[in-house]
Every structure is written in C-alpha cells, then in structure tokens.
ZAKEVO-356647 format. One record per residue (C-alpha): x, y, z. Coordinates in nm, 3 decimals. Example, Ala and Ser with C-alpha at 12.3 -4.5 7.8 and 13.67 -1.06 7.14 Angstrom:
# residues 2
<px=1.230; py=-0.450; pz=0.780>
<px=1.367; py=-0.106; pz=0.714>
//
This chain:
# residues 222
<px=1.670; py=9.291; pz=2.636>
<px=1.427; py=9.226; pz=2.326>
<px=1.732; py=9.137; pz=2.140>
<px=1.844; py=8.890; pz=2.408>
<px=1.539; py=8.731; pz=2.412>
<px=1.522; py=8.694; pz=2.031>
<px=1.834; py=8.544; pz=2.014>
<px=1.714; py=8.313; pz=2.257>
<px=1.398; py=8.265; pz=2.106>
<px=1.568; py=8.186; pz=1.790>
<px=1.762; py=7.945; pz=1.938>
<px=1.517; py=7.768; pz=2.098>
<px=1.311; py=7.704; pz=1.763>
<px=1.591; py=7.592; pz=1.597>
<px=1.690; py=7.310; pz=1.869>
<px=1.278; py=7.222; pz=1.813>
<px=1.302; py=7.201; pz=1.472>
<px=1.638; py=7.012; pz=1.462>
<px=1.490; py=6.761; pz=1.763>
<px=1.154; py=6.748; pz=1.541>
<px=1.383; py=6.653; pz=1.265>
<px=1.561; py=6.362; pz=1.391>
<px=1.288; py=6.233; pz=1.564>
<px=1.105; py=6.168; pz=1.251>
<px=1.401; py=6.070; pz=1.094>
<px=1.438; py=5.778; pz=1.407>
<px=1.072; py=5.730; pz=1.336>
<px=1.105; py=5.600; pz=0.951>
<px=1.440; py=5.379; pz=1.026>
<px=1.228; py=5.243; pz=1.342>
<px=0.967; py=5.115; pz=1.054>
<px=1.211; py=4.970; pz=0.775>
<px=1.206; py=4.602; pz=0.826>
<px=1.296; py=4.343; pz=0.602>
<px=1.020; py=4.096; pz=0.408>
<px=1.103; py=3.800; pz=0.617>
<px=1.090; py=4.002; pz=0.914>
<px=0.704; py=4.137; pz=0.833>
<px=0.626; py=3.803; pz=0.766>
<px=0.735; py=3.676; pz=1.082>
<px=0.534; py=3.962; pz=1.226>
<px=0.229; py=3.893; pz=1.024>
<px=0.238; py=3.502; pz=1.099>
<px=0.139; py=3.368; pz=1.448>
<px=0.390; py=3.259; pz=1.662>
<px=0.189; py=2.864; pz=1.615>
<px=0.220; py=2.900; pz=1.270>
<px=0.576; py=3.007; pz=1.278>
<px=0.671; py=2.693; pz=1.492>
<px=0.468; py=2.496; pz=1.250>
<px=0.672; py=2.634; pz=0.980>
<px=0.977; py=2.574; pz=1.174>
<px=0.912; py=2.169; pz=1.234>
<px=0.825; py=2.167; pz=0.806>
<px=1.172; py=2.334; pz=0.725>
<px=1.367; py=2.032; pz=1.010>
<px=1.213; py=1.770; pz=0.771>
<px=1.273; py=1.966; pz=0.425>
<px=1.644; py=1.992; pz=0.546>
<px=1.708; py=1.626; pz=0.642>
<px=1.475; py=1.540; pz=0.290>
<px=1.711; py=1.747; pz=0.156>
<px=2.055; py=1.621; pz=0.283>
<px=1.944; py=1.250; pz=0.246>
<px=1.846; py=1.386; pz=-0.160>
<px=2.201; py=1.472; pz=-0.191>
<px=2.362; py=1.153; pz=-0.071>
<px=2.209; py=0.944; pz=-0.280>
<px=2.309; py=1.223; pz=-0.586>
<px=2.662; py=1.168; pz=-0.450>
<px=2.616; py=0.791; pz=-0.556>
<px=2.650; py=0.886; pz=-0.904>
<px=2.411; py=0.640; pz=-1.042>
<px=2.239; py=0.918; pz=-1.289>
<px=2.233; py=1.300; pz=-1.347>
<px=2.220; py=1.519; pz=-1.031>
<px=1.833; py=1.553; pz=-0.928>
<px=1.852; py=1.626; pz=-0.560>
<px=1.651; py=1.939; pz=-0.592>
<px=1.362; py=1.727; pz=-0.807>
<px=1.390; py=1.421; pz=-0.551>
<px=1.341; py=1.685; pz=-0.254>
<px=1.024; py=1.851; pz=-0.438>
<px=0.896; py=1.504; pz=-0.494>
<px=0.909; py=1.399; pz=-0.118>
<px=0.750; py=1.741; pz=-0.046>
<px=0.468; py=1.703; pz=-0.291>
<px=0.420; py=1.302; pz=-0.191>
<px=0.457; py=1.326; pz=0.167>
<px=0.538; py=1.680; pz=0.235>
<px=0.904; py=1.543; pz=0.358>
<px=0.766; py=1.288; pz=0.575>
<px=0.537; py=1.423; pz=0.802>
<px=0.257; py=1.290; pz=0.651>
<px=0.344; py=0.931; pz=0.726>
<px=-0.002; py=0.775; pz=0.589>
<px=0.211; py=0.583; pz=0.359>
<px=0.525; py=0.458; pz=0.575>
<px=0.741; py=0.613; pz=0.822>
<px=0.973; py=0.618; pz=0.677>
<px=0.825; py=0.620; pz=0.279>
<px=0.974; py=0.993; pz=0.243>
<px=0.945; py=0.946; pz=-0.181>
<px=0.627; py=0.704; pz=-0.172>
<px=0.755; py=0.435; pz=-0.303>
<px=0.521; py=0.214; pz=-0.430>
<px=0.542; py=-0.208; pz=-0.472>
<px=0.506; py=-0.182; pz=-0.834>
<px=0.758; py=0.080; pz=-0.850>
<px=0.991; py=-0.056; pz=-0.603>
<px=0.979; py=-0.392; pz=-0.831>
<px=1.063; py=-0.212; pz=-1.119>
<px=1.439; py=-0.069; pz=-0.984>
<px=1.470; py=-0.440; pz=-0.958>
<px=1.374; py=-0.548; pz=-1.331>
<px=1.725; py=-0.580; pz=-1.485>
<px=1.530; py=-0.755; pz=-1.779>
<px=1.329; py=-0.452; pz=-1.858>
<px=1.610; py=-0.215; pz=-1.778>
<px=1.953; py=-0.385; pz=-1.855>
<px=2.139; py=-0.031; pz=-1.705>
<px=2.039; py=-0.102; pz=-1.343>
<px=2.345; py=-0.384; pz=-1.343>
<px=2.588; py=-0.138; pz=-1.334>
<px=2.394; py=0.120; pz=-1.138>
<px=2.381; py=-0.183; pz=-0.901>
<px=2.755; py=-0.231; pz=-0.857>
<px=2.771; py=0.164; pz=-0.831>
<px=2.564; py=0.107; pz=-0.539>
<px=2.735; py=-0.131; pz=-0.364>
<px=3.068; py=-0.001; pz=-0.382>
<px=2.942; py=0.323; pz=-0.283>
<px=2.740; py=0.218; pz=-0.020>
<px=2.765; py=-0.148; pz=0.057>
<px=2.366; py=-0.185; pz=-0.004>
<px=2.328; py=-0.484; pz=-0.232>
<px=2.025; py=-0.325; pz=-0.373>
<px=1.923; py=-0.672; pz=-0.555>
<px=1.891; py=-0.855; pz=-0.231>
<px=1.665; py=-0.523; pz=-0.105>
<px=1.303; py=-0.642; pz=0.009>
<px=1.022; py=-0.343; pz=-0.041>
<px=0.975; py=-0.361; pz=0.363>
<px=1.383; py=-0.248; pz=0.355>
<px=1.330; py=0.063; pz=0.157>
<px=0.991; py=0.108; pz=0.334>
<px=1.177; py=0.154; pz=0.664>
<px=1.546; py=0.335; pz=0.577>
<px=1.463; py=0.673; pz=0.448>
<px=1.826; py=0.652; pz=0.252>
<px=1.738; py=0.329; pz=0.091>
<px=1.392; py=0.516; pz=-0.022>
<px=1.562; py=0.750; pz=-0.150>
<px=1.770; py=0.522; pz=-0.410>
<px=1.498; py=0.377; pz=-0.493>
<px=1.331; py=0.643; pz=-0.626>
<px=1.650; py=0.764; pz=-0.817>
<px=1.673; py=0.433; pz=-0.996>
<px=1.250; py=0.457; pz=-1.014>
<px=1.346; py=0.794; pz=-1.225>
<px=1.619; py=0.650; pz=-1.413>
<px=1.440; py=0.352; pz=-1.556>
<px=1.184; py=0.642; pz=-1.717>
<px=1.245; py=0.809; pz=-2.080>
<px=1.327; py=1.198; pz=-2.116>
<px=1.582; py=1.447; pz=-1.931>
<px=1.432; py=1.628; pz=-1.577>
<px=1.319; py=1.947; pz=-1.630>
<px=1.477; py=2.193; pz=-1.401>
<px=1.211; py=2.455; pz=-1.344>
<px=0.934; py=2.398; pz=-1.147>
<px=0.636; py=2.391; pz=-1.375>
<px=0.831; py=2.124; pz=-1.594>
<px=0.934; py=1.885; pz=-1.334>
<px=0.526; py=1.930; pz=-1.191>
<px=0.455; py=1.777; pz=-1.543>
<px=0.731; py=1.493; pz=-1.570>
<px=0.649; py=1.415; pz=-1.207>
<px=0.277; py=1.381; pz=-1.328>
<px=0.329; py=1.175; pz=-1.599>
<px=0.620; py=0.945; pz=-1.513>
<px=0.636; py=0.911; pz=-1.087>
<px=0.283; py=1.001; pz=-0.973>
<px=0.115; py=0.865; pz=-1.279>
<px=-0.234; py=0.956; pz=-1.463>
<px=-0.407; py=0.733; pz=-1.179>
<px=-0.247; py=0.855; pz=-0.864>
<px=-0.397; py=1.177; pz=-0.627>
<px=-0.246; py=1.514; pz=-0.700>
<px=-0.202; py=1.668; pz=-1.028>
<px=0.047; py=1.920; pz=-1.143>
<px=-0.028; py=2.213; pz=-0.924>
<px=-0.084; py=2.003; pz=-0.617>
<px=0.367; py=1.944; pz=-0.726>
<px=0.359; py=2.383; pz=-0.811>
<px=0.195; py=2.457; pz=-0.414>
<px=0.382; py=2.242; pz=-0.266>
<px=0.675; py=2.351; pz=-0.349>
<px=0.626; py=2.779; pz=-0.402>
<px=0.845; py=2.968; pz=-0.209>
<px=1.006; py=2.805; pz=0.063>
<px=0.814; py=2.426; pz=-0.018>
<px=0.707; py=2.558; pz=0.353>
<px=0.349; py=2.674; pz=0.374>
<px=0.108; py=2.393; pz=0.207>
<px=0.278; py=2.150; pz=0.485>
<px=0.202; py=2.355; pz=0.818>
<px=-0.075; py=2.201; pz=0.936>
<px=0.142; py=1.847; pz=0.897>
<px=0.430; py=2.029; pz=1.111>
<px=0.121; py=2.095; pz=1.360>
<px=0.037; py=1.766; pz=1.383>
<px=0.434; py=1.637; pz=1.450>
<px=0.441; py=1.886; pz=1.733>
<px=0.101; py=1.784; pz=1.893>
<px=0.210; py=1.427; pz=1.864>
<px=0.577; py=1.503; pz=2.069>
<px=0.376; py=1.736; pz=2.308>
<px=0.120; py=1.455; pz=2.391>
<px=0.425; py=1.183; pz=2.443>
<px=0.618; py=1.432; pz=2.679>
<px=0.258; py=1.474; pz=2.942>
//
C-alpha cells in the first residue's frame, strides 16, 4: 500500500513539476515582443494615429521625390529631397507656406531655376523636362509650382542643381549642405532642426502636425 501510494505520489510531483515547467516556459515566450511592437504599446493609441497620418504624407513626399529623380535632370537625390520637405514642411502638413509648397520654394529661389544666364545647364535640363514630362518649365509662373506638389518638386531639384558641391549622403552632411545652400544662413532652422526631423522614421518631430490634419478632417465630417 505505502509503495502504491509512493509511486503515486511520485508521479504526481513529477506531472507538477513538468506543468510548473512549461508554464513558465509559456510565461517568457508570452513576454518576447518585438521593438516596434513595445513601442506601439508604449505610445498612445492618439499618438499612434498621429504617427500614422505623418508616415501617409512622408510616403506620397516620398513617391513624388522619386519621380522627379526619374527625370534624370541631375544625380539621384530622392532621399535628400524627401528629408528636405520633412525638415521645411514636415511633408506638407504644415501648410503655413502653400498647400501645396511641400519643398518651400521660395520666389527668389523659384527665379533662380529660371536664370539660364546665371546657370547656362538649365537649357538642357529644360528640354529633359519637357520631353519627360511635357512641363515647359520656362513658361512655369511661381503660383504653378506653388500649387502642383510635382512641379515643386522640380523645382527644387533644379534649385539644388544650380548650387556648387556633391550631396552628402549621410544625414549629418546633407543637415549642413541643406544649411548652407537651400535653407540659407538667414532662414529658421539650423542643422539639427534637418538631424530631428529626420531620426528614425522622419516620424516623431511631425506628430503634433499629423494631429492637426486629423482634427481638421474630423471637424469637416460633423
């Protein structure tokens, strides 16, 4: 009988101790999540929306940065035209400056991818354009590229091409040629207003702008 009930006993402690086992084996796979996941977790479900509306505009910044690459009227700088819409108007949706002024284009900079005199290369870059495209960038008013995020967009690839030096292609670099040949010594932001904009994702210093575009389509839906 005391044998039986050893054996039983016995058994009994070893299904515990196997079931005690697994369960805190279930327990530490139930807790390994990824990074993005425990960010997710971490952020708000606002702030993740928020997020979400920043990385819609990044991704149309983005697509319209690669068209006008695909012209072929200079090197390939979509990622550095990108960055500069995020650091200028954090990809639109800060639209202080223009709908539709993705790059912030200014006059004086608009007139100056129009100065053939100054820069004798834009002839060709304009006939590039035109059979690419069919924009006769010559006949272009600064209302035009104002209002056509595309036609911003070449604008401030022929803006880049008319200034001296090769584009970095690291991130602290093109904060200091953006500095010194786009923003200029006189305009707001410096270089690590260009680094925090675009850390990461290019997602988190333009939240609160992504807030603002979803208030806005809330308020027009009630």
């Amino acid at each position: 009988m005391q044998t039986t009930f050893g054996c039983i006993f016995t058994i009994f402690t070893s299904i515990f101790i196997v079931f005690y086992w697994n369960s805190h084996i279930f327990i530490n796979m139930k807790i390994i999540i990824t990074e993005n996941q425990l960010k997710k977790i971490l952020l708000s479900e606002s702030e993740q929306e928020w997020k979400d509306k920043v990385k819609e505009f990044k991704k149309e910044v983005s697509e319209i940065s690669k068209r006008v690459d695909n012209i072929g009227i200079g090197s390939s700088v979509a990622t550095f035209l990108t960055r500069i819409s995020a650091t200028e108007s954090c990809y639109g949706l800060n639209k202080s400056n223009g709908k539709n002024n993705i790059y912030q284009v200014d006059k004086t900079a608009f007139d100056d991818t129009q100065n053939t005199k100054s820069h004798p290369g834009l002839v060709d870059k304009f006939k590039k354009i035109e059979s690419k495209t069919g924009i006769v960038w010559s006949g272009e008013t600064y209302s035009d590229i104002r209002n056509d995020k595309f036609k911003n967009g070449i604008a401030a690839r022929l803006l880049l091409g008319n200034k001296p030096g090769k584009i970095p292609s690291d991130l602290k670099g093109q904060a200091s040629y953006w500095k010194k040949h786009y923003n200029s010594s006189s305009g707001k932001g410096g270089e690590q207003d260009f680094i925090d904009k675009n850390e990461g994702e290019g997602l988190e210093h333009c939240k609160f702008y992504g807030k603002n575009e979803i208030d806005k389509t809330k308020k027009k839906k009630t």
